[in-house]
N, C-alpha and C positions, 0 to 999 in steps of 0.2 A: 691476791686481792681478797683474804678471808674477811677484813676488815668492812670488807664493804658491804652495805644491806643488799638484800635483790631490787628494793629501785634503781640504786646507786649502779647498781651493772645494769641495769637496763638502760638510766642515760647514758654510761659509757658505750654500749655497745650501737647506738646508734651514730657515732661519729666516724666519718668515712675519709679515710687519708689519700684516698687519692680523688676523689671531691678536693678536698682539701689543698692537694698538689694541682691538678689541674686550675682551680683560682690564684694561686702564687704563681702558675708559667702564663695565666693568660694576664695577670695583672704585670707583669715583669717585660712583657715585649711592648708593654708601654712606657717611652720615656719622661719620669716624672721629677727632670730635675726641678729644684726649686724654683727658677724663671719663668720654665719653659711652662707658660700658661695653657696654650692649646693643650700638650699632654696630659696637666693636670686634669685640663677641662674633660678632656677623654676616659679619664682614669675616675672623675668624680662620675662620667656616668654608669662608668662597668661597675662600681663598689654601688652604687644605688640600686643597680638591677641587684645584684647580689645580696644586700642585705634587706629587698623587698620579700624574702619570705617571713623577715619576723614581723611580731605585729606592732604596730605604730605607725607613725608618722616620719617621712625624711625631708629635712629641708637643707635646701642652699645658704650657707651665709655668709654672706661677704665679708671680705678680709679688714681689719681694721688697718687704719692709714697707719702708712712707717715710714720714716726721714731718715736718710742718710747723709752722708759726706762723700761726696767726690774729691779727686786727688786736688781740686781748682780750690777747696775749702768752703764751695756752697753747698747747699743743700739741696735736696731730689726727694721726692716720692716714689718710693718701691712699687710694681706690681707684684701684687701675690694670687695667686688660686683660691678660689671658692674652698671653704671648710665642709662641712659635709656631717650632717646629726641628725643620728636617731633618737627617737624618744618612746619609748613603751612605756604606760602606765602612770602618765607622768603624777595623779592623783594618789598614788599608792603612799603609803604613811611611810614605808620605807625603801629609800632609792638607791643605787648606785649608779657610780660613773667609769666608763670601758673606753678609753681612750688608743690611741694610734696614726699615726702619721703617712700619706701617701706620697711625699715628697722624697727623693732621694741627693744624693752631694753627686748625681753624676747627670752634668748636662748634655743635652744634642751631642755637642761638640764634645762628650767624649769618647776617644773610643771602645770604652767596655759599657756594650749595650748588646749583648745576646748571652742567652743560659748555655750552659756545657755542663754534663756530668763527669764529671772526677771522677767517679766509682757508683756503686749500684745504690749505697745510699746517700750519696753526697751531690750536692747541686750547685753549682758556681753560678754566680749573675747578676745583673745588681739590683740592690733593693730582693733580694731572697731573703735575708736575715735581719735587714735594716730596712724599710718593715712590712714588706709586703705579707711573707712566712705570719708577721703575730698578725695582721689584721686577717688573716686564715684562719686562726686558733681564734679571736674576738666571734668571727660569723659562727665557725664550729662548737666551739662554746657556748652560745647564746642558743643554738636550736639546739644545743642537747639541754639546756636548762630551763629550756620554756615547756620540756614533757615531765622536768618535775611538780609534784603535787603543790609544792609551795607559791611555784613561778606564778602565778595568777596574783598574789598578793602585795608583789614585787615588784618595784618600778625601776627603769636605768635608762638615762642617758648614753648614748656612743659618737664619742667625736674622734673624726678622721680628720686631722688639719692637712696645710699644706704646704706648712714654711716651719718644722719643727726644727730639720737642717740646719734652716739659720738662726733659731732661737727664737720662733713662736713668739714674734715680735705680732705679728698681724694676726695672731688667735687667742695671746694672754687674755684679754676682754674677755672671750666668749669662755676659752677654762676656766676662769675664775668663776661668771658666771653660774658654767654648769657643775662646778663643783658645790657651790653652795647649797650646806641643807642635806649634802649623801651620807650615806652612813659610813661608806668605804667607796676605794677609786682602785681598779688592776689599770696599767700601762702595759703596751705588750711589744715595747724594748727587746731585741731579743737579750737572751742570759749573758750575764756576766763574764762568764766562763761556757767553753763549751760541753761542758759535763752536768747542764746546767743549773750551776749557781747564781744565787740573786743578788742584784745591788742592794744593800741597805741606806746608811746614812750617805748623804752626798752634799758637797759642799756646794756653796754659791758662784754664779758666775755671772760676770758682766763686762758687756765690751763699749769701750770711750773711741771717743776722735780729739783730738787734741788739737784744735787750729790757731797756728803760732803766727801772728801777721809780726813783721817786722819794718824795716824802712831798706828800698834798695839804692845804691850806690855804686860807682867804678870801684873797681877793687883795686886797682891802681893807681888811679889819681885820687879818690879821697875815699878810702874803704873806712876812714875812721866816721863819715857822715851816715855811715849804713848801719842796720840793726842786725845780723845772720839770724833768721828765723831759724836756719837748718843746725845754727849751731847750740840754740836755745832749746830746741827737739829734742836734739843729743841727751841734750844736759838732762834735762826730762826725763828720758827715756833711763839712763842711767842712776838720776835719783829716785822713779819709780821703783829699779831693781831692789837697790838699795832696803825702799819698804817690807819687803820679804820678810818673815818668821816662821815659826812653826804655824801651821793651819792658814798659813794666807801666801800662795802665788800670784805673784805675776809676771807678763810677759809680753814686753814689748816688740811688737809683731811687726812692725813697717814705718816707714817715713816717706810720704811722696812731698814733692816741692825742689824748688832750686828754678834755674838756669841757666846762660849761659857761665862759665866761668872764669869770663871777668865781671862778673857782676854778683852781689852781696845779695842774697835771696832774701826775698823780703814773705815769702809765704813757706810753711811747711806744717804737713799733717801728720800727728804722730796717733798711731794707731796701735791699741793696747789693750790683753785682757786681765782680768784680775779674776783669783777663785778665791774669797774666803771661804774659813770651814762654820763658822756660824756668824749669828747676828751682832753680839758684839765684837766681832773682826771688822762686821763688815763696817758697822757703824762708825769705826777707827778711821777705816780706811777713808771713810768720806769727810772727814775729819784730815785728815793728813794729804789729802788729796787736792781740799780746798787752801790748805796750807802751801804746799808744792807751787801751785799755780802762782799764788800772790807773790810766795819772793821770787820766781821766776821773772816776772813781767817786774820785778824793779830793779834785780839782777841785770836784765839783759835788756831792758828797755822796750818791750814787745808785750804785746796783748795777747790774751791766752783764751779762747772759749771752748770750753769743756763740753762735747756732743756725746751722749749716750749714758748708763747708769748700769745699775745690778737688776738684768733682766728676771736670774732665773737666783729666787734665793735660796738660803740653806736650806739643805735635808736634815735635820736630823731623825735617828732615831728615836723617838716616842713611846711612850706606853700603850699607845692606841696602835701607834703602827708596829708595835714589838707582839701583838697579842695578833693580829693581823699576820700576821710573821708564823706565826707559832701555829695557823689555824691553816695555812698553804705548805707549812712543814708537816701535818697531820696526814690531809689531803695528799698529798707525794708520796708516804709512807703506806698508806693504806693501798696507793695504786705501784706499790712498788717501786717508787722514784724518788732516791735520799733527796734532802733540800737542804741546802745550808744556803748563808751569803754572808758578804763581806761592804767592805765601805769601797767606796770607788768616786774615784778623782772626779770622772763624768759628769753629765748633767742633761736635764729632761724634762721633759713636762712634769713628769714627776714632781719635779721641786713648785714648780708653779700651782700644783694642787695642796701638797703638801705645806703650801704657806696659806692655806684656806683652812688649814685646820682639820682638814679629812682625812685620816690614816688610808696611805696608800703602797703597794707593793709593784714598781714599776716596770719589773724586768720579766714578765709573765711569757715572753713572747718566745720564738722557738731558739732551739740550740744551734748552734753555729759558728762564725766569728771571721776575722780579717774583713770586719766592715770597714767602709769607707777607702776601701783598696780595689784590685781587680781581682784581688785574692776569696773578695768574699763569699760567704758557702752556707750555705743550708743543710744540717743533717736532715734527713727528709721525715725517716720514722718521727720526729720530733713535733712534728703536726701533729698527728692524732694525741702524741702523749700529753701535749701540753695546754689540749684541749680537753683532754679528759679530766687533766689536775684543773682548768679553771672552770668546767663544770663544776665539780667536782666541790671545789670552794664555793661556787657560788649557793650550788644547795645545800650547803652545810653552813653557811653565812648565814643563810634566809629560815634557819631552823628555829623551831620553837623554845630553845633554849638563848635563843638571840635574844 
């Protein structure tokens, strides 16, 4: 750490990793899948006590409304969890935005819901690295950079959503929002790689419902009077594949509808995502999209209503986020922690800030990996270090060469 001035080790050495660990075991035996409201609600009040020693203001804010598709082809109202934002300083001429998510992909009902150590510094459980572990390194981070000399002059928003899981349908509003006007945004994603490496560029992602009404019939005495919605689906589903190239997936993921089988199904819901790698992909696709549908319904005789869009758009790499890059590879260097990253398939709030025009670095959060599994793990030592590196950035951001 020669690199580093004696402030610079003084905020590092106030960050305490097993403070740190005990907030990721006490937020982790709570279950905080995406549904499950009460646990959120639970979970929103333990991160509130928690991050009441910074200074600011924390408020509640309600999730914006989200429409779905049932397998019947109508539409529902989601419940989502209370969001949850801090604000320091909000007057300050220069702000940023600390984002992270308290929801996990594992509900009630399933069975990996208690931590186990692997080994002495490894942690298994769920939401350890997905993301309980970075909203660790956000709190530890921010009280080690509110004792630098700069921090007074400094303002930042911290949002903890609660549907990030399922694509931050019910908090895009409020990211947006509070991205506007920052000067920079860290996401604390855990890394990339568990050695940890960062996402850079990330492509777009968005997921449709496709509800195909048709006309039902005997399929024996007169199947030629019926429309097969389930067979129109297909078709669909297959000419989507088809749309594929270089920089644009996709992936037709389900079809609910039919039933009995003598009878010509007259509903079926085809459910599908799409990743372009940037905005004129994407712009194609909606484009060829709306093309699909129309010869469909003259093709096959059936009505096509297209439910959903491109929630989360592209990342790319920027000159603003390449220089932001370049200043968190400094930061790691100096505390001894190579940084590289790479492009990744994935996708996150990150993109949803990153289309606001704020250069942001999304994967700040700790090392680990097999998220979204029962595999998933927490290196532990990875708390204090990854709090040091976003101190660490943060007072070197807020520097007078800024």
């Amino acid at each position: 750490m020669q690199q580093l001035s004696p402030t610079e080790r003084g905020l590092i050495e106030t960050i305490d990793g097993a403070a740190m660990l005990a907030h990721v075991q006490r937020w982790c035996a709570v279950n905080t899948g995406t549904g499950n409201l009460s646990g959120l609600a639970r979970q929103w009040d333990l991160l509130a006590d928690a991050f009441a020693v910074l200074p600011g203001t924390i408020r509640k804010a309600n999730p914006a409304p989200v429409r779905t598709i049932a397998a019947d082809g109508t539409g529902h109202e989601t419940a989502n969890g209370a969001h949850l934002v801090l604000s320091v300083r909000p007057d300050a001429p220069r702000r940023y935005l600390l984002t992270g998510h308290m929801d996990t992909v594992f509900g009630p009902e399933h069975p990996f819901q208690s931590l186990q150590w692997l080994d002495a510094r490894t942690l298994n459980g769920p939401g350890v690295a997905d993301m309980k572990g970075g909203i660790a390194v956000i709190l530890a981070a921010l009280c080690a950079f509110e004792a630098s000399p700069v921090a007074a002059g400094i303002g930042y928003d911290v949002l903890i959503n609660s549907d990030e899981e399922t694509g931050s349908l019910a908090s895009a509003p409020l990211i947006a929002e509070l991205a506007r006007g920052k000067a920079a945004a860290l996401t604390y994603e855990p890394a990339a790689l568990p050695d940890g490496t960062l996402a850079a560029q990330r492509p777009g992602s968005g997921n449709y419902a496709a509800v195909v009404r048709g006309r039902s019939a005997h399929a024996g005495r007169n199947p030629q009077d019926g429309r097969n919605a389930i067979l129109a689906a297909a078709d669909l589903a297959l000419k989507l594949k088809a749309l594929e190239r270089e920089g644009l997936t996709v992936n037709p993921a389900r079809i609910d509808g039919g039933s009995a089988n003598n009878v010509v199904p007259d509903l079926a819901v085809l459910r599908f995502n799409v990743r372009p790698a940037s905005a004129e992909l994407a712009a194609d696709l909606a484009e060829n999209l709306a093309k699909l549908v129309e010869n469909l319904e003259k093709v096959h005789e059936v009505s096509v209503h297209l439910h959903g869009g491109l929630t989360r758009p592209p990342k790319p790499l920027t000159e603003k986020a390449k220089s932001l890059f370049s200043l968190v590879r400094q930061c790691g260097e100096a505390l001894g922690q190579p940084v590289r990253w790479q492009a990744s398939g994935g996708v996150c709030d990150g993109n949803n800030i990153a289309a606001c025009g704020v250069p942001v670095v999304d994967t700040m959060g700790v090392r680990g990996g097999a998220i979204h599994s029962d595999r998933e793990f927490l290196i532990v030592p990875s708390l204090a270090e990854r709090a040091a590196l976003s101190a660490l950035v943060l007072h070197r951001l807020s520097g007078e060469n800024q």
